[in-house]
N, CA and C atoms as an extended XYZ file, in Angstrom:
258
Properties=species:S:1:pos:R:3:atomname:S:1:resname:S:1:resid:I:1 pbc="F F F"
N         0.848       -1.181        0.000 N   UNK     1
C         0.000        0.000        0.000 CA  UNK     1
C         0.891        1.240        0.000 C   UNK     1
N         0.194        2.670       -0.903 N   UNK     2
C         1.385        3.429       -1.031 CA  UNK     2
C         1.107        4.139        0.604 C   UNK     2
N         2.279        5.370        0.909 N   UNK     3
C         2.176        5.746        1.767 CA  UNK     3
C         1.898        6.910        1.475 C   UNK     3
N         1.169        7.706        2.330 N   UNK     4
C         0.239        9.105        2.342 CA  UNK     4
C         1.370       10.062        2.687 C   UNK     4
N         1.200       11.113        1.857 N   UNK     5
C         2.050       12.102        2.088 CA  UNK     5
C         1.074       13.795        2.027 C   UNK     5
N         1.397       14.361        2.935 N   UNK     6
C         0.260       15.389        2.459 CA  UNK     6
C         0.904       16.265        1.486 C   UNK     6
N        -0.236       17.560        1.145 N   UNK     7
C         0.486       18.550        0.237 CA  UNK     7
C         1.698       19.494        0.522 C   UNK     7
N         1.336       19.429        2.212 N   UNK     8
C         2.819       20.099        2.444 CA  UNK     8
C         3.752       19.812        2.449 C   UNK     8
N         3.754       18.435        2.913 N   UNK     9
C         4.748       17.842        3.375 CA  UNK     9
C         5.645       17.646        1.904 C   UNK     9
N         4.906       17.414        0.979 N   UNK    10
C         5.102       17.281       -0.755 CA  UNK    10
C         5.977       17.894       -0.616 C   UNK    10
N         5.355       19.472       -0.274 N   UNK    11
C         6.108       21.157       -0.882 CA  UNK    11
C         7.552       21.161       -0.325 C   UNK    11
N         7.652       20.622        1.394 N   UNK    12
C         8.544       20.648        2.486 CA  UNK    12
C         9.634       19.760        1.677 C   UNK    12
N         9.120       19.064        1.539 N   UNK    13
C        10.385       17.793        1.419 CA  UNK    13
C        10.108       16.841        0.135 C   UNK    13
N        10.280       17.862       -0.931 N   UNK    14
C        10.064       17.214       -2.128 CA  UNK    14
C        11.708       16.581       -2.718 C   UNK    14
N        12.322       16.549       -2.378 N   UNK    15
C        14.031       16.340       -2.858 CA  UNK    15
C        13.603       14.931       -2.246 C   UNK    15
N        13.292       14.371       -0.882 N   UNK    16
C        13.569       13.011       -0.627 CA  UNK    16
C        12.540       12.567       -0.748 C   UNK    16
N        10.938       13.005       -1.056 N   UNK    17
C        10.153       12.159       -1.787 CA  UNK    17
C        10.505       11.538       -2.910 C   UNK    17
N        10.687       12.556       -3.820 N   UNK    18
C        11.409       12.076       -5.158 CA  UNK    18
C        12.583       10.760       -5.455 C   UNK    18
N        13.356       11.422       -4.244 N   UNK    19
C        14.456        9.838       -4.194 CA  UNK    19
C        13.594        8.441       -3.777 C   UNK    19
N        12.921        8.243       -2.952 N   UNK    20
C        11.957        7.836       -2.678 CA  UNK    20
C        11.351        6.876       -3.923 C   UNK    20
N        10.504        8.109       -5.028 N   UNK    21
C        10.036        7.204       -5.650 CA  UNK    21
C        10.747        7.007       -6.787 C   UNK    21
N        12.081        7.412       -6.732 N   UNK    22
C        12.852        7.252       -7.507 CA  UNK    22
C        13.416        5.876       -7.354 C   UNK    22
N        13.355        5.613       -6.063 N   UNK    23
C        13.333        4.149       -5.227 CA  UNK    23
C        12.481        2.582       -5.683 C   UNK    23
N        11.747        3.561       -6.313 N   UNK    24
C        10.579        2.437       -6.323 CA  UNK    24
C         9.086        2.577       -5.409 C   UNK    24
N         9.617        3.674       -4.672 N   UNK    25
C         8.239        3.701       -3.819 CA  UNK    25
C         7.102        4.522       -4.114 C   UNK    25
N         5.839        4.452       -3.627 N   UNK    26
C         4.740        5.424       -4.143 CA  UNK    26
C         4.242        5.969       -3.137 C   UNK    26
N         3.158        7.048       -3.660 N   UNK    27
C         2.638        7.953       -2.936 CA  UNK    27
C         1.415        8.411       -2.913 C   UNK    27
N         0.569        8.738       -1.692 N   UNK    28
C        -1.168        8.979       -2.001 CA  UNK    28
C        -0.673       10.600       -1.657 C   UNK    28
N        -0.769       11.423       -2.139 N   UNK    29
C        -0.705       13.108       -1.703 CA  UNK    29
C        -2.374       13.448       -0.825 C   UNK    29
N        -2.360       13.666       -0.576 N   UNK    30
C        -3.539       14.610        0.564 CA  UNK    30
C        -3.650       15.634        0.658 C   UNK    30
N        -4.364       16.227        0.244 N   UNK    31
C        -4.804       17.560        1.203 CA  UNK    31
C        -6.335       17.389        2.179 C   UNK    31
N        -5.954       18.350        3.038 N   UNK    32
C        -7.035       18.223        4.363 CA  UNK    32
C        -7.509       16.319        4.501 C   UNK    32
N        -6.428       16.025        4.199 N   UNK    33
C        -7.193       14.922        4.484 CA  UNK    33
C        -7.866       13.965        3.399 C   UNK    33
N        -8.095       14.528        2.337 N   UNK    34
C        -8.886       14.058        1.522 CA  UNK    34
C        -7.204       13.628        0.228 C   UNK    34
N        -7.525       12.305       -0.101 N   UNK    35
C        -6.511       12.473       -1.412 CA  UNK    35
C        -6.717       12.615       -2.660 C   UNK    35
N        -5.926       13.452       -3.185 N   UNK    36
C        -5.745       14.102       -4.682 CA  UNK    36
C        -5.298       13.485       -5.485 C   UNK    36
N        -4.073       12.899       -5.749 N   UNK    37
C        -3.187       12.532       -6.609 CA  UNK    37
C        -2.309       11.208       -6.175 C   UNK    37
N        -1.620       10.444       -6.743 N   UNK    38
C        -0.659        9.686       -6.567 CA  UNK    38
C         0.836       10.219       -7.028 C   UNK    38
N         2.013        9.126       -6.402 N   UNK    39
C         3.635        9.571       -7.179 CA  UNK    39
C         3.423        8.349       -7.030 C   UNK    39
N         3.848        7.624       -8.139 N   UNK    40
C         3.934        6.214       -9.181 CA  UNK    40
C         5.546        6.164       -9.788 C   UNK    40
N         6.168        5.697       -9.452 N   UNK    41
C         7.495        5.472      -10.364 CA  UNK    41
C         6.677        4.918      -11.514 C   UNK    41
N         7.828        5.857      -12.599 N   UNK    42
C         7.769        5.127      -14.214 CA  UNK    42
C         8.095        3.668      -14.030 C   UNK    42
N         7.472        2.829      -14.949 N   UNK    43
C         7.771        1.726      -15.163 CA  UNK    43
C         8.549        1.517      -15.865 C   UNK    43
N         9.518        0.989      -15.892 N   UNK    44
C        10.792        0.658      -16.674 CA  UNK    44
C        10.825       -1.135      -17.499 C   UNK    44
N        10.934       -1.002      -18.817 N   UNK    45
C        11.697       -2.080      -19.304 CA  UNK    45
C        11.821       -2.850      -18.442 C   UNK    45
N        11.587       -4.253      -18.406 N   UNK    46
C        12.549       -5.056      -17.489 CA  UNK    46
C        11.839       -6.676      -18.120 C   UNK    46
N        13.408       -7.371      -17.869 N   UNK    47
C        13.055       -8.624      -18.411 CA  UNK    47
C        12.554       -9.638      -17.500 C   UNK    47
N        11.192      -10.163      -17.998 N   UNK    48
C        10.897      -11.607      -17.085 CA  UNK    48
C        11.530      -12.913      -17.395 C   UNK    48
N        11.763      -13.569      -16.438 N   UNK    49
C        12.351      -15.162      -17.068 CA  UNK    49
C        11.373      -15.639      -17.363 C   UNK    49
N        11.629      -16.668      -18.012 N   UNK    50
C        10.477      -17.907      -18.370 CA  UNK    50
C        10.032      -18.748      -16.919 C   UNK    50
N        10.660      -18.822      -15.975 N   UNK    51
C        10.460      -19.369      -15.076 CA  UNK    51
C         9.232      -18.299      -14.286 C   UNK    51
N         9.815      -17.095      -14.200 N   UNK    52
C         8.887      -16.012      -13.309 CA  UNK    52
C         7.582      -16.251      -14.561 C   UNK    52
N         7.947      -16.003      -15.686 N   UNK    53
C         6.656      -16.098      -16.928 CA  UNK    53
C         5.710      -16.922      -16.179 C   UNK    53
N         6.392      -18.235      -16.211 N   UNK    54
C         5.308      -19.590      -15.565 CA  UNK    54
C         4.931      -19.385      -14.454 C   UNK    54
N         5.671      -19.228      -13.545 N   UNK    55
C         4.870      -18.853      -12.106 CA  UNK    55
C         4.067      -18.065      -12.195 C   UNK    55
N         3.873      -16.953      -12.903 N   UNK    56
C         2.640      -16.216      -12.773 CA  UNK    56
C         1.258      -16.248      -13.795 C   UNK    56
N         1.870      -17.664      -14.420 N   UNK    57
C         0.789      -18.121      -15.400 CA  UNK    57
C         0.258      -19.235      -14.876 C   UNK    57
N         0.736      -19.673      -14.046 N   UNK    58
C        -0.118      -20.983      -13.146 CA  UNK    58
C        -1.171      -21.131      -12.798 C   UNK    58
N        -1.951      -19.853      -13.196 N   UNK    59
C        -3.503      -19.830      -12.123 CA  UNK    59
C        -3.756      -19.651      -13.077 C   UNK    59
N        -3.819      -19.023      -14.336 N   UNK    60
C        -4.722      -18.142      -15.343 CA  UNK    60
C        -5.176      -19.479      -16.019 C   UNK    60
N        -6.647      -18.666      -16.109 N   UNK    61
C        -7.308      -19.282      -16.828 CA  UNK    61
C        -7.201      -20.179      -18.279 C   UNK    61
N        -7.716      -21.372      -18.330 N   UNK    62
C        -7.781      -22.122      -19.624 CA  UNK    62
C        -8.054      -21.423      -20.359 C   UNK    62
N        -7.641      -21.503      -21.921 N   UNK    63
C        -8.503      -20.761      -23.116 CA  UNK    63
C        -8.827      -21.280      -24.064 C   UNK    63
N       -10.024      -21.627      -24.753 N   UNK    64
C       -10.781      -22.687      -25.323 CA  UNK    64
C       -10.360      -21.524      -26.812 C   UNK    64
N        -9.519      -22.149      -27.469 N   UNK    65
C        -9.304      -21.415      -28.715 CA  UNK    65
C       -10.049      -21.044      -29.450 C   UNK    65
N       -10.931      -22.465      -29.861 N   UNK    66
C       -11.981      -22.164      -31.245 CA  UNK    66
C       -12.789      -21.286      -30.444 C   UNK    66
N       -13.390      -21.358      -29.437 N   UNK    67
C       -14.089      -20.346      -28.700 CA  UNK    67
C       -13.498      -18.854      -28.887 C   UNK    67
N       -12.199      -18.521      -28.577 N   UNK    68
C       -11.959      -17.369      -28.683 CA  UNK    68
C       -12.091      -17.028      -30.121 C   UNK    68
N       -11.691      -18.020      -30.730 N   UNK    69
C       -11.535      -17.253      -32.694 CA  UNK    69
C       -13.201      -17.191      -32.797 C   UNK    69
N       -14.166      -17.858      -32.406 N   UNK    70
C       -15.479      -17.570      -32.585 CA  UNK    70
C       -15.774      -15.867      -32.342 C   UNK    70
N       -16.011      -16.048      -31.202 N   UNK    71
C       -15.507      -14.537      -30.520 CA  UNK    71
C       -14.984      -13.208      -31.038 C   UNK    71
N       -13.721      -13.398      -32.006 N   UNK    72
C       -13.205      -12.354      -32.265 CA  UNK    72
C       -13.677      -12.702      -33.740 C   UNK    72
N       -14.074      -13.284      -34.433 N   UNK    73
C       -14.231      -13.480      -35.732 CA  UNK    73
C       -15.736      -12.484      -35.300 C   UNK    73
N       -16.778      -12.938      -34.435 N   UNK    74
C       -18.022      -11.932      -34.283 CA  UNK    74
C       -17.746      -10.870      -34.122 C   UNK    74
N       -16.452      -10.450      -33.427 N   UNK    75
C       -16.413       -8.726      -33.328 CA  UNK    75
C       -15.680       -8.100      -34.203 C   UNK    75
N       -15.128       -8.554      -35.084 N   UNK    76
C       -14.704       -7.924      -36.255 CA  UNK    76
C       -15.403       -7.760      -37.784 C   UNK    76
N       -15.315       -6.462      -38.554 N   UNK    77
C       -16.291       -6.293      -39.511 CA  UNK    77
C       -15.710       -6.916      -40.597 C   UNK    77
N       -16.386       -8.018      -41.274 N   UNK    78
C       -15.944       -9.017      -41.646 CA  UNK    78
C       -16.161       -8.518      -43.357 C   UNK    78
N       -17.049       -7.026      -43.411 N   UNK    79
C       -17.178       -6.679      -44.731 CA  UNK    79
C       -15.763       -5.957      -45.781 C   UNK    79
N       -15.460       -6.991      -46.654 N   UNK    80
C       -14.271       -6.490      -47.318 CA  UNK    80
C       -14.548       -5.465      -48.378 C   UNK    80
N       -15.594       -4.857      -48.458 N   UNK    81
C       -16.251       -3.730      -49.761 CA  UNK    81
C       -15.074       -2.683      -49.528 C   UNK    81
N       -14.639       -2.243      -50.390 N   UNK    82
C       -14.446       -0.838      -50.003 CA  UNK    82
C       -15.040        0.012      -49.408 C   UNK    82
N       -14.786        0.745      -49.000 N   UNK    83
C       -16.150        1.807      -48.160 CA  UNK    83
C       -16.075        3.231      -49.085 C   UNK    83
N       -14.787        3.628      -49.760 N   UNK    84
C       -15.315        4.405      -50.382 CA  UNK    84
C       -15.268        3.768      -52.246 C   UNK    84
N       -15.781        2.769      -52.684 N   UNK    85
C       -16.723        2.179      -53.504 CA  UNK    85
C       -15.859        2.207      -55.145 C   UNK    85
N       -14.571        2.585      -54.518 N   UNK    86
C       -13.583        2.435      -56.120 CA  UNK    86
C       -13.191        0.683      -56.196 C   UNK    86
C-alpha cells in the first residue's frame, strides 16, 4: 500500500520524496485529508524469465481457442467492400 504524504509535506520535502520514488516507492498526496493525486514510479523495461513467466501463469485461466476465434471473428467487420466504392 502506497504511503500518504500530504500537500505540504510534498512542498517541504520534495528532494527526498522524489528519491523515494525514484526508489521504487509510491505515494497517495492529501490535502485536508482528503486524497488528490498519486507519485507512481515510471515503469521501466525489465526482463521476465520464463520461469517467473510460468509462475505467474499458473492460475490463469484455460482458453478454449476455437471459442476465442469464434468470438473475435463476431467482433470484427468481416465486410471487405471498399467503403469508399472504387
Amino acid at each position: 500500500m502506497a504511503a500518504e504524504v500530504t500537500q505540504r509535506d510534498l512542498r517541504s520535502h520534495s528532494g527526498q520524496i522524489m528519491e523515494a520514488v525514484a526508489r521504487g516507492e509510491s505515494f497517495v498526496v492529501t490535502r485536508s485529508g482528503t486524497p488528490i493525486g498519486e507519485l507512481i514510479p515510471l515503469r521501466r523495461y525489465r526482463t521476465v524469465s520464463r520461469e517467473q513467466f510460468a509462475a505467474a501463469s499458473a492460475h490463469a485461466p484455460e482458453i478454449d481457442l476455437a471459442q476465442f476465434r469464434r468470438g473475435a471473428d463476431a467482433a470484427m467487420d468481416d465486410d471487405l467492400r471498399d467503403p469508399y466504392g472504387d
